[in-house]
C-alpha positions as CSV (number, residue, x, y, z in Angstrom):
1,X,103.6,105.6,125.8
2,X,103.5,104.3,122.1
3,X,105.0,105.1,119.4
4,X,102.9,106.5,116.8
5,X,103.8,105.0,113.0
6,X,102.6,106.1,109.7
7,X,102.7,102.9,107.6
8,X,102.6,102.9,103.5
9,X,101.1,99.7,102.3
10,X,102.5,99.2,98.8
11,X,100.4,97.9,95.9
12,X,101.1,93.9,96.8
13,X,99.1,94.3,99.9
14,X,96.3,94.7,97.8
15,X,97.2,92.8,94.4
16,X,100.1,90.8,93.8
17,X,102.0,90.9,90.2
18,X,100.1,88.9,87.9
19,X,97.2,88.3,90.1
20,X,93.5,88.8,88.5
21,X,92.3,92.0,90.5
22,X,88.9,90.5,91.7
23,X,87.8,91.7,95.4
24,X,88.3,88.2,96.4
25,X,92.2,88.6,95.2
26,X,92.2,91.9,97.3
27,X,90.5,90.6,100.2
28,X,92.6,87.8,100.7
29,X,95.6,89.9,100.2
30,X,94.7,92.4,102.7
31,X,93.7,89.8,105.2
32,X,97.4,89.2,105.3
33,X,98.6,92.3,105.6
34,X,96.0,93.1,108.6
35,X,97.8,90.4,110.6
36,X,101.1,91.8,109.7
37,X,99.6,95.5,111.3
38,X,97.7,94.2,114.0
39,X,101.1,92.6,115.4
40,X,102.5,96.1,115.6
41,X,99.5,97.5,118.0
42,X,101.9,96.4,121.2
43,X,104.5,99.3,120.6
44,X,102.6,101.8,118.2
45,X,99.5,103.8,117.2
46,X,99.6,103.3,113.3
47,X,97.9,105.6,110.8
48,X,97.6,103.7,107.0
49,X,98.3,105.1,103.9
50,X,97.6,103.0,100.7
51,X,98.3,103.1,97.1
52,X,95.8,103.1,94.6
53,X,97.9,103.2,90.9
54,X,96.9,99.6,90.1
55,X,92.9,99.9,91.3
56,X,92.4,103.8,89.6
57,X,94.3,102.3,86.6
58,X,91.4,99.6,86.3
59,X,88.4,101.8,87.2
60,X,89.8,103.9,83.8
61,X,89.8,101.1,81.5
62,X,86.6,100.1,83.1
63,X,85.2,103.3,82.2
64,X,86.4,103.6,79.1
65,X,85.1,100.4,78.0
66,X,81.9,102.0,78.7
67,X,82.0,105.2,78.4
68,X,78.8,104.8,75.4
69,X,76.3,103.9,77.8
70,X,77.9,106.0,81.3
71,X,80.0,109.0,80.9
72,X,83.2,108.4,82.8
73,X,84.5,110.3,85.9
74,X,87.4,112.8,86.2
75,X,90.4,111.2,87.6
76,X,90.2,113.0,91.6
77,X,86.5,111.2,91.2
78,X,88.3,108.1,90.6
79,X,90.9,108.8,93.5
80,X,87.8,109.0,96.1
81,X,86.5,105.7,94.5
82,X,89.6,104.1,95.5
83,X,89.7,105.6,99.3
84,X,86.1,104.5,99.8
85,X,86.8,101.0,98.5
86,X,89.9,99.8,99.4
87,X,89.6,102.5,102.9
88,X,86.5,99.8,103.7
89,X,88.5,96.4,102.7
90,X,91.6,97.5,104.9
91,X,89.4,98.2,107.8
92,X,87.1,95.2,107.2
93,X,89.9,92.3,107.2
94,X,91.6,95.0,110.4
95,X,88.7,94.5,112.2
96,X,88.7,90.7,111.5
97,X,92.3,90.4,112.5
98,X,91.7,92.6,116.0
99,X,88.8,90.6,117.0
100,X,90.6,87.3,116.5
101,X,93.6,88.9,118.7
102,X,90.3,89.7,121.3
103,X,91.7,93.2,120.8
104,X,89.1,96.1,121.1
105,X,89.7,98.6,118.7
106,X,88.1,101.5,116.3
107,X,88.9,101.7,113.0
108,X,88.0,105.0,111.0
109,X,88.7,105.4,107.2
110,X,89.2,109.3,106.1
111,X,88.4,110.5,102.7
112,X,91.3,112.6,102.0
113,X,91.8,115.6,99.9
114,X,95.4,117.1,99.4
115,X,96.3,120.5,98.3
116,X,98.5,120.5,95.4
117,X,99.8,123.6,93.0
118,X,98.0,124.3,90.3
119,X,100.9,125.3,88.4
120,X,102.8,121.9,89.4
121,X,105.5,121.2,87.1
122,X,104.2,117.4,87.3
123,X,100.7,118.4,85.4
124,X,103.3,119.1,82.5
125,X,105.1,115.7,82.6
126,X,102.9,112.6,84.0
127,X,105.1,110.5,85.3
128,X,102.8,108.3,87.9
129,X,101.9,104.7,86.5
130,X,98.4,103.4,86.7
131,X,96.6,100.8,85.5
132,X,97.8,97.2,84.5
133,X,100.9,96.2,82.2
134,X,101.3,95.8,78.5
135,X,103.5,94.7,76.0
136,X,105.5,97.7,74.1
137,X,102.9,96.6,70.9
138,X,99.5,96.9,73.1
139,X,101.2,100.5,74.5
140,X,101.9,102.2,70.8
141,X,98.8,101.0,70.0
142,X,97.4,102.5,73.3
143,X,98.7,105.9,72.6
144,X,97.8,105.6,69.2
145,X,93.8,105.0,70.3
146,X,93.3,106.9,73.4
147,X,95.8,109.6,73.2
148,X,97.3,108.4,76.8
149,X,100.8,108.6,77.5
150,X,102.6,105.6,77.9
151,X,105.7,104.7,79.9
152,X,108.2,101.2,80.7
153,X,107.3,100.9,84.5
154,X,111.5,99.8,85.6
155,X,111.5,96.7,83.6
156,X,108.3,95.0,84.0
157,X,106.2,96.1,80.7
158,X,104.5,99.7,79.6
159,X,101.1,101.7,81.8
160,X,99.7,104.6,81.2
161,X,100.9,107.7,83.2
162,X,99.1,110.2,84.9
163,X,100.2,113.8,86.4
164,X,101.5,113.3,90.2
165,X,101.8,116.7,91.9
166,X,103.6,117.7,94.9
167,X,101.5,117.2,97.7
168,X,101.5,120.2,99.8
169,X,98.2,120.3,102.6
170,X,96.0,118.1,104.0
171,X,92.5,119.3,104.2
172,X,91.1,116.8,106.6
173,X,94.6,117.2,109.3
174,X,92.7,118.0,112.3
175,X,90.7,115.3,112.0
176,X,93.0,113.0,111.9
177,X,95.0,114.1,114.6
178,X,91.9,114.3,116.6
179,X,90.9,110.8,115.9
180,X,94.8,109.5,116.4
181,X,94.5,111.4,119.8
182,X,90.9,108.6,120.6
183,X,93.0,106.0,120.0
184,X,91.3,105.1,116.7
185,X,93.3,103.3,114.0
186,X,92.9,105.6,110.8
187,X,93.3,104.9,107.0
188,X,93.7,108.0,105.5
189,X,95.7,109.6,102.3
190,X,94.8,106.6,100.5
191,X,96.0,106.5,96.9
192,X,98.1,109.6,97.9
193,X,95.0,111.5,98.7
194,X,92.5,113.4,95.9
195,X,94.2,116.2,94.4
196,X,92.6,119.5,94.8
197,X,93.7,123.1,93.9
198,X,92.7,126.3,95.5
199,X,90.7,128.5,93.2
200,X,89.5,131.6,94.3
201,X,88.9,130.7,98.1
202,X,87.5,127.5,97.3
203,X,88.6,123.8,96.7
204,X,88.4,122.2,92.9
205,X,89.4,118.3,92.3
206,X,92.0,118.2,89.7
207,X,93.0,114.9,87.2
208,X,95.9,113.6,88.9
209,X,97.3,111.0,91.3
210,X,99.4,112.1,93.9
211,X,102.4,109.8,94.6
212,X,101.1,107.8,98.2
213,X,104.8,107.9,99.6
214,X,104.9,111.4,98.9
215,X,101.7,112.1,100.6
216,X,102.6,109.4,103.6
217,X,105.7,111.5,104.2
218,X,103.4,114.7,104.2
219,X,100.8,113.0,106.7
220,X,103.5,111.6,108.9
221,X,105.0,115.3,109.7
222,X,101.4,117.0,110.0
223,X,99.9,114.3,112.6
224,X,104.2,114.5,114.0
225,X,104.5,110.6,113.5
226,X,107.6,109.3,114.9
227,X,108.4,107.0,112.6
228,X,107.7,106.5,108.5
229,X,107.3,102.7,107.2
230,X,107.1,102.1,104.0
231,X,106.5,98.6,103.4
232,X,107.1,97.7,99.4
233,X,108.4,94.3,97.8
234,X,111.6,94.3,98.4
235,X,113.5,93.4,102.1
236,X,115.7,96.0,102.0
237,X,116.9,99.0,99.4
238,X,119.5,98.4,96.8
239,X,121.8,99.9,94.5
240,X,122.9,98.0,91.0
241,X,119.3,96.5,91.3
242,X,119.1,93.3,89.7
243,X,122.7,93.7,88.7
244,X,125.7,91.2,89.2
245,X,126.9,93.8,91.7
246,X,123.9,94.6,93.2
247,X,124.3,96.1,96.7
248,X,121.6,95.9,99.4
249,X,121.6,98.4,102.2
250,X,121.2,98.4,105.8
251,X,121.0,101.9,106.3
252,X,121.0,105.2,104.1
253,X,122.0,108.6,105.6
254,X,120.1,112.0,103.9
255,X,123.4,112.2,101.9
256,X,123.6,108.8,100.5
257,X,120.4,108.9,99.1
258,X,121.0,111.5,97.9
259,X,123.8,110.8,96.0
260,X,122.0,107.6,95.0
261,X,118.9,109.7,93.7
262,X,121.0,111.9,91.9
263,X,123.2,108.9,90.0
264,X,119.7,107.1,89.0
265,X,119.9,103.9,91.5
266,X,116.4,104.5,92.4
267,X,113.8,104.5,89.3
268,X,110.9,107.1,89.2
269,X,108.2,104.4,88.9
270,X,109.3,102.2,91.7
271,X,112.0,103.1,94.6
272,X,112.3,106.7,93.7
273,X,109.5,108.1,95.0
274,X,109.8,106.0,98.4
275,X,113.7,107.1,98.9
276,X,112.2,111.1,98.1
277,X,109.6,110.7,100.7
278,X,112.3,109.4,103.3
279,X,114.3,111.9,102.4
280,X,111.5,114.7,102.9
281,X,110.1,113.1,106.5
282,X,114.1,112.6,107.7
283,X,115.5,115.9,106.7
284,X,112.3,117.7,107.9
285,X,112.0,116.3,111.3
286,X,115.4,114.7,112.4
287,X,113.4,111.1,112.6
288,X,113.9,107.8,110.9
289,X,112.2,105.9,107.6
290,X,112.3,102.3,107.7
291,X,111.3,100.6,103.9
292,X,111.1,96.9,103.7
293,X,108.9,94.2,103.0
294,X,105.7,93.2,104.9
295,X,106.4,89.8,105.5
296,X,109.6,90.9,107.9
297,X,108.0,93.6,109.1
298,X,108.8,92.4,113.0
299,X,112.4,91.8,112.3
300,X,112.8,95.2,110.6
301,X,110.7,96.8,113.7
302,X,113.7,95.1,116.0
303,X,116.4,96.3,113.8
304,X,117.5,93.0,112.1
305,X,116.6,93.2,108.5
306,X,115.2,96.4,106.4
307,X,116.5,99.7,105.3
308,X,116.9,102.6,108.0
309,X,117.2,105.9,106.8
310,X,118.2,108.9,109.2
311,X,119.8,112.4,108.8
């Protein structure tokens, strides 16, 4: 019997760094990745998660360009633009990749809502980058503008941060399970899933973007995944990143990261939230995270390369 893997694709699946974010860009992109997932289907069942930070960032300046002539959306709007566009481009270069492999295979994309708190401590301090980069001069005057608050995203220029609430419920669970169970390949949670509080016995969107690692980790324990891969740019995790001593690591115990979280190894706007969302999936069910790159995806799978961590 297979394995059954939640796998986090991170934003250069869809648009590498410095890359103009044209379809074409993101199709090409994904194509790549497909062929990277497809060669897992031997040993596992795999449910997708995505991140959206990058593409929401856009639609928002895209909107606001032209918010004279079309009013924009509200942010969770945005969030279900994302899962319906990049949810069709993963399955469409999937589907290529399967039917060049002659492997026949469903592919179902879920539009995901996820419960958060209303009272989250996170709709008090955005912290969640979207959008492109800018230069410390384009972000003052940014802030200056449009009111949005600006952060440096660990090292590589300034965005505009959002509120990202704890995910805490997935709406659309059963389904999922139920398609997992057809042996469909689902994308679901994309972008960390649209963020929805309950109001007096009833759903409401709410302008945020949940953290996709944080809502992968959630997903993997509801649908009771045996494994969590989070693919990102890196080959393995490191401490002193970047530094003369830099350290990379093979595997991470609960503890360790920990410790490493606590001392500030792991940046809020990149590793951070991936090392939390291990944590939260390894401490709650006694299985393993594996975070590495994409393009070494089979020799992390067999042990050889990537970052393991367990309780």
């Amino acid at each position: 019997m297979k394995k059954l893997a939640v796998v986090a694709i991170g934003g250069n699946a869809v648009n590498r760094p410095g890359e103009e974010a044209t379809a074409e860009n993101m199709l090409k992109n994904l194509s790549e990745t497909a062929h990277f997932l497809v060669s897992m289907l031997d040993e596992y069942d795999i449910v997708i998660t995505h991140g959206n930070g990058p593409q929401v960032g856009n639609i928002l300046v895209q909107q606001d360009l032209a918010k004279h002539v079309i009013p924009p959306f509200p942010l969770d709007v945005n969030d279900a633009q994302t899962q319906g566009s990049l949810g069709y481009m993963i399955a469409l270069t999937l589907g290529n990749e399967l039917k060049k492999k002659n492997l026949d295979r469903q592919i179902a994309a879920v539009v995901t809502q996820i419960v958060v708190d209303k009272n989250d401590e996170g709709f008090k301090k955005p912290s969640k980058p979207v959008g492109p980069f800018y230069s410390k001069e384009e972000a003052e005057k940014l802030r200056e503008e449009k009111g949005w608050i600006m952060k440096e995203d660990a090292g590589r220029g300034w965005r505009r941060v959002v509120p990202s609430p704890i995910p805490l419920d997935i709406v659309e669970k059963e389904v999922i399970k139920t398609l997992v169970e057809k042996d469909i390949i689902v994308i679901a949670a994309g972008g960390g899933g649209i963020p929805v509080v309950q109001e007096n016995g009833t759903l409401k969107g709410v302008e945020a973007v949940i953290d996709k690692d944080r809502a992968s980790a959630l997903l993997a324990k509801e649908i009771n995944a045996d494994i969590l891969i989070i693919l990102t740019g890196v080959e393995k995790v490191a401490i002193n990143f970047k530094k003369p001593d830099e350290r990379q690591l093979d595997h991470l115990t609960i503890e360790e990261a920990k410790k490493y979280l606590s001392e500030g190894q792991f940046p809020a706007g990149s590793m951070g939230p991936k090392i939390e969302a291990a944590i939260d999936f390894v401490s709650s069910t006694g299985k393993e995270c594996l975070i590495t790159d994409m393009a070494v995806l089979d020799k992390a799978l067999k042990g050889l390369t990537g970052t393991r961590v367990t309780k």
